[in-house]
C-alpha positions in Angstrom: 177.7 22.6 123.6 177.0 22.6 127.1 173.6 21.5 126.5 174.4 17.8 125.4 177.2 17.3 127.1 174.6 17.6 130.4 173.8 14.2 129.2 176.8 12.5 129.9 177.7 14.7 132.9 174.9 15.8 134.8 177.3 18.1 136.9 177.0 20.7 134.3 173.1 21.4 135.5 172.4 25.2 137.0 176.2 26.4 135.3 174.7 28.1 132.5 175.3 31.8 133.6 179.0 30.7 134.6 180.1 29.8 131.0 178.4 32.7 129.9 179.3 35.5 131.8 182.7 37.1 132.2 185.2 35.6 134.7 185.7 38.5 136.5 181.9 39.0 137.2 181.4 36.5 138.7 180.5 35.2 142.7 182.4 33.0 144.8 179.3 30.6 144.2 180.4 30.4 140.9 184.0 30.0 141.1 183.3 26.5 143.0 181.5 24.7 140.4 183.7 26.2 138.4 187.1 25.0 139.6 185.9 21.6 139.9 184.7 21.2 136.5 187.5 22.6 134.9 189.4 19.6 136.1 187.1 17.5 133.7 188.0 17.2 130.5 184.4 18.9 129.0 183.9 20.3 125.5 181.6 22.9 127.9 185.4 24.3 129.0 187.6 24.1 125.8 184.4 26.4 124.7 184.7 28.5 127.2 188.7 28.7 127.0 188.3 30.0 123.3 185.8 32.7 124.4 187.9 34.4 126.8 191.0 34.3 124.3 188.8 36.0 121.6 187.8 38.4 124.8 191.4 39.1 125.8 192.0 39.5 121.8 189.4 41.8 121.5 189.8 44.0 124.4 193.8 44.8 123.7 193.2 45.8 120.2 193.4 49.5 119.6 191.0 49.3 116.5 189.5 46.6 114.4 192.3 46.6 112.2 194.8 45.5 115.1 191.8 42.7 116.6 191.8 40.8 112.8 195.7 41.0 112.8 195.5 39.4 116.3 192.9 37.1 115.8 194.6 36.0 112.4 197.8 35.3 114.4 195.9 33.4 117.2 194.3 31.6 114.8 196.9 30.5 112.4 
């Protein structure tokens, strides 16, 4: 996703790793970029939004029984 919307908003260039890696992982040189373009109303972010749901989903289930209950409740 990120990769065409670069197209239209050539801020997105060199923010791969931030909209792959974990939030908490990452440097205060990638919170900048960050904040700003989170401002922006980019597909790159809704993305990114959903991942770390399904993370926080994923992470407070107990077993994979409890994560497809959650995820089915998030979902629907």
């Amino acid at each position: 996703m990120r990769r065409q919307e670069v197209k239209r908003a050539p801020e997105l260039r060199r923010t791969r790793y931030i909209w792959l890696k974990d939030k908490p992982a990452w440097s205060n040189r990638q919170k900048a970029p960050f904040a700003e373009l989170k401002r922006r109303n980019l597909k790159t972010h809704r993305g990114f939004r959903i991942q770390e749901t399904l993370r926080k989903i994923f992470h407070s289930a107990q077993s994979a029984a409890q994560a497809e209950l959650l995820l089915d409740r998030w979902y629907s």
